[in-house]
C-alpha positions in Angstrom: -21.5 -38.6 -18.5 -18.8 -35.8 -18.5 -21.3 -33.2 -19.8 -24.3 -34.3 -16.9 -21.1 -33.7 -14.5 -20.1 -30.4 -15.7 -23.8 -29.3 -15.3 -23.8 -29.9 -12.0 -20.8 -28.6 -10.6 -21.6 -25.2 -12.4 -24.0 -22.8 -10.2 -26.3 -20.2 -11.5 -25.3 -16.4 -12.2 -27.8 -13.7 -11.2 -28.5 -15.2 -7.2 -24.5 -15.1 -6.9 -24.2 -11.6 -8.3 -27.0 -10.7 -6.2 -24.6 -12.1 -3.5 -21.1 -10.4 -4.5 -23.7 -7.6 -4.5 -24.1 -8.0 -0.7 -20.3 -9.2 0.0 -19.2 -5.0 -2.0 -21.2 -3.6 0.5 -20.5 -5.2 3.2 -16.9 -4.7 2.3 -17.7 -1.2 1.4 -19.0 -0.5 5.0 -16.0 -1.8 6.6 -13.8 0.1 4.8 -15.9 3.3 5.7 -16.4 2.6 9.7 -12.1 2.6 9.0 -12.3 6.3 7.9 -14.6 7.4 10.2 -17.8 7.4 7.6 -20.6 6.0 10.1 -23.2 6.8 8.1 -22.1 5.7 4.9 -21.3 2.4 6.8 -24.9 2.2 7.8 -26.5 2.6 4.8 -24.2 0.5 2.8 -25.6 -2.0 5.3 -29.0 -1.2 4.5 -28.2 -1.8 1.1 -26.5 -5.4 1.6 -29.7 -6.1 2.9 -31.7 -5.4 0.1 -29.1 -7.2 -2.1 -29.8 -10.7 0.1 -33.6 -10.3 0.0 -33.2 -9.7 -3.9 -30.9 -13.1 -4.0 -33.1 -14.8 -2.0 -36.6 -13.6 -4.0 -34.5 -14.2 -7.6 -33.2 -18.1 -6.6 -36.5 -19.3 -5.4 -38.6 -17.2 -8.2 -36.0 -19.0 -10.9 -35.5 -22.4 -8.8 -31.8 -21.6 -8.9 -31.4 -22.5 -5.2 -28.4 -24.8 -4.7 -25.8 -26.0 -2.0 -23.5 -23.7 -3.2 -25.5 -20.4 -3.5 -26.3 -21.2 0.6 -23.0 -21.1 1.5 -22.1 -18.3 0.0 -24.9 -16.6 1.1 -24.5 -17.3 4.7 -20.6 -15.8 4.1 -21.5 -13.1 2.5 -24.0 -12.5 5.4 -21.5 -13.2 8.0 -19.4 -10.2 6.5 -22.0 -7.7 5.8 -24.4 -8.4 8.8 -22.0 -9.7 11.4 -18.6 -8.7 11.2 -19.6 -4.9 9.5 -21.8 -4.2 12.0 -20.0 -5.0 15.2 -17.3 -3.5 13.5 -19.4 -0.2 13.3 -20.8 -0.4 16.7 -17.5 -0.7 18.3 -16.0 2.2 16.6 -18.7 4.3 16.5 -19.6 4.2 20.5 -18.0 1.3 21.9 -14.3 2.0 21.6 -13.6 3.7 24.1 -15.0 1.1 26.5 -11.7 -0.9 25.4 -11.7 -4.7 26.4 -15.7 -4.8 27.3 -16.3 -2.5 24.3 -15.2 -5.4 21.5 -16.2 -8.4 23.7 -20.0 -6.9 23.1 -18.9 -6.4 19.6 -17.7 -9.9 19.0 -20.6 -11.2 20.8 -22.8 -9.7 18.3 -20.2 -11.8 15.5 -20.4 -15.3 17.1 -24.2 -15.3 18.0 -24.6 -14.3 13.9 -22.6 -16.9 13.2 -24.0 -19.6 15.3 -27.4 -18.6 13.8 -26.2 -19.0 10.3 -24.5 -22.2 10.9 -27.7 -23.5 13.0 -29.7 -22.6 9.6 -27.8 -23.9 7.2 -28.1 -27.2 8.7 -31.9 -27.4 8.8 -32.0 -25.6 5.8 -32.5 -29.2 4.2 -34.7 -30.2 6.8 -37.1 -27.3 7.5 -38.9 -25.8 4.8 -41.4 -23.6 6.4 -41.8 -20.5 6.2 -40.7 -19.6 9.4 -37.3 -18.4 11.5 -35.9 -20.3 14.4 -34.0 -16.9 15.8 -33.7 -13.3 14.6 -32.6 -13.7 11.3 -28.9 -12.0 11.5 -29.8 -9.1 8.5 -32.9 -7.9 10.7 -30.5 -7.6 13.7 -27.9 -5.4 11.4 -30.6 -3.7 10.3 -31.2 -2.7 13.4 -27.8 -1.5 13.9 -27.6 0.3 10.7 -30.8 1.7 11.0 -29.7 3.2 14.2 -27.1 4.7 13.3 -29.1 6.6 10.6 -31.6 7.4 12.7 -29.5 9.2 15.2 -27.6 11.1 12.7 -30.5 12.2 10.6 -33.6 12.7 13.2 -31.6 13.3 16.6 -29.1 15.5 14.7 -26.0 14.1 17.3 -22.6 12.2 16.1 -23.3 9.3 18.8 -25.9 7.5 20.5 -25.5 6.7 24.5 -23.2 3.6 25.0 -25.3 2.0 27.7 -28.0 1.8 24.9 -25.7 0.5 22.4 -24.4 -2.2 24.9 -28.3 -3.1 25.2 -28.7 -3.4 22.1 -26.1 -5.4 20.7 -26.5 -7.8 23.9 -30.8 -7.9 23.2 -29.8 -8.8 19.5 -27.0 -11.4 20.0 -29.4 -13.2 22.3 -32.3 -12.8 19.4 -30.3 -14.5 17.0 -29.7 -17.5 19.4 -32.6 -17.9 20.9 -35.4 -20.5 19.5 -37.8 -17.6 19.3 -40.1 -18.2 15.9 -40.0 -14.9 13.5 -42.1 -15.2 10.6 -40.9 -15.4 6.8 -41.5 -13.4 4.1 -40.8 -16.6 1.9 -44.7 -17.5 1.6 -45.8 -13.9 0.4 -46.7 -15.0 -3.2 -46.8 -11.9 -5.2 -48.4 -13.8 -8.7 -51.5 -14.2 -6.9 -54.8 -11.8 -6.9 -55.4 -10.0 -4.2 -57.6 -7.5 -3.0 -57.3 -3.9 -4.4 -57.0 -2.4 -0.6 -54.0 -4.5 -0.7 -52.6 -2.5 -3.7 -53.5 1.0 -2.3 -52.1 -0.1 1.3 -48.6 -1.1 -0.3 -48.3 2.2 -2.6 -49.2 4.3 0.4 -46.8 2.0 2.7 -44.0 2.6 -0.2 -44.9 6.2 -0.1 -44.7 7.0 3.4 -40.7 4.9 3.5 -39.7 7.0 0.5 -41.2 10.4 2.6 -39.3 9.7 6.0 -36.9 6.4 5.3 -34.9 7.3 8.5 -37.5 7.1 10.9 -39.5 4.1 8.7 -36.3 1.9 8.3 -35.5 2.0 12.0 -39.2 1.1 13.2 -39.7 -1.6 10.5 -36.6 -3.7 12.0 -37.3 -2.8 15.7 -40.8 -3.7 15.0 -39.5 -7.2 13.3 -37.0 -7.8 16.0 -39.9 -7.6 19.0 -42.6 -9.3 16.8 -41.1 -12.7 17.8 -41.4 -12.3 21.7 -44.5 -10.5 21.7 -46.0 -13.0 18.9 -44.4 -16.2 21.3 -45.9 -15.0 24.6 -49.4 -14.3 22.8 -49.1 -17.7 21.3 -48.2 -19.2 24.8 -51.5 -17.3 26.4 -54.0 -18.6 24.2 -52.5 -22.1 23.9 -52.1 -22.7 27.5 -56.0 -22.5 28.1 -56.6 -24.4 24.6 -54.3 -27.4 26.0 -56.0 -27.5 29.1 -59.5 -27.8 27.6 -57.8 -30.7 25.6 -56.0 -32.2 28.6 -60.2 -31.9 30.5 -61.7 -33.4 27.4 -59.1 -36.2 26.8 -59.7 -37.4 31.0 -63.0 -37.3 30.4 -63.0 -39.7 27.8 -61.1 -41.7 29.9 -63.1 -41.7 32.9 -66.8 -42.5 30.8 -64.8 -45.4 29.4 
């Protein structure tokens, strides 16, 4: 009995390293936006990221999920998606805003963490492989990705802050918002697949190693607009396939 106990209260190693992974960098980057090191911050971000799709990938490849690796996930997310990007937006253009500046800023933290707290409670519920809101690493991503974009494509210190303000507003609303974004949980690797799909994914690789900057920033913009545009697509060809249901369903009704 003691021994079935101590098994499970223990949790599983490489998915929480993967995590601690995330929680250095996110650390990492707020320690950086302190000393001015934008750039650093972002990719550190960028980074973090890759550390949570790694945790992610690794718990469900090993069936090492568990109560305890979610939570720690979503706080490890809350620091190095929410809090260290805000953090890096406000410093980096919003500052001098004052007030308004860190009330955008902290809009982007609660809307982050009312999406992580709204996932973790259907987390038991809904297994699909679907989002309910823009998952809160795509929106730092975003964030992180702009920052990189501007310093190594645009050549300037600072984007405009009317942008940023957009931004960070567009996002915080994302994350909230019921909008479905699709998974990447479904992708099953092990299986065959076509040989086009090997050549596409080695050029695809190729062409984000030749120009990360500008490939980073249009991978997450594209994933933060493919909900909307996906929903209202969705919504125009359903409409006139419920109708023709709603017309055959009367019908029915009337020849009985």
């Amino acid at each position: 009995m003691d021994k079935r106990m101590k098994i499970k209260r223990g949790i599983y190693i490489i998915p929480n390293l993967l995590t601690t992974g995330n929680v250095f960098c996110g650390f990492y980057a707020i320690v950086a936006i302190i000393n001015n090191q934008f750039y650093s911050a972002a990719v550190a971000i960028i980074i973090a990221i890759i550390f949570d799709g790694l945790d992610g990938r690794v718990s469900r490849l090993t069936h090492s999920s568990s109560d305890f690796g979610l939570e720690y996930d979503s706080l490890a997310d809350l620091i190095s998606f929410g809090i260290a990007p805000a953090l890096l937006t406000y410093v980096w253009v919003l500052k001098p805003f004052g007030r308004i500046g860190w009330m955008a800023s902290f809009l982007f933290v609660i809307c982050g963490a009312l999406r992580l707290a709204r996932y973790n409670t259907n987390a038991s519920i809904i297994r699909d492989y679907s989002f309910r809101g823009l998952p809160i690493p795509a929106a730092a991503g975003v964030i992180a990705s702009l920052v990189i974009m501007t310093k190594e494509i645009l050549s300037i210190e600072r984007t405009e802050p009317i942008i940023m303000v957009i931004i960070v507003y567009l996002l915080a609303f994302l994350m909230v918002s019921n909008i479905r974004y699709r998974s990447l949980k479904g992708l099953e690797l092990k299986k065959r697949r076509p040989f086009n799909m090997l050549v596409f994914s080695i050029l695809f690789i190729y062409i984000i190693a030749t120009i990360p900057e500008i490939m980073i920033f249009l991978i997450t913009v594209i994933y933060a607009l493919s909900g909307p545009v996906e929903g209202l697509l969705f919504t125009k060809h359903l409409k006139p396939a419920a109708r023709r249901l709603i017309n055959r369903l009367e019908r029915k009704r009337s020849d009985q």
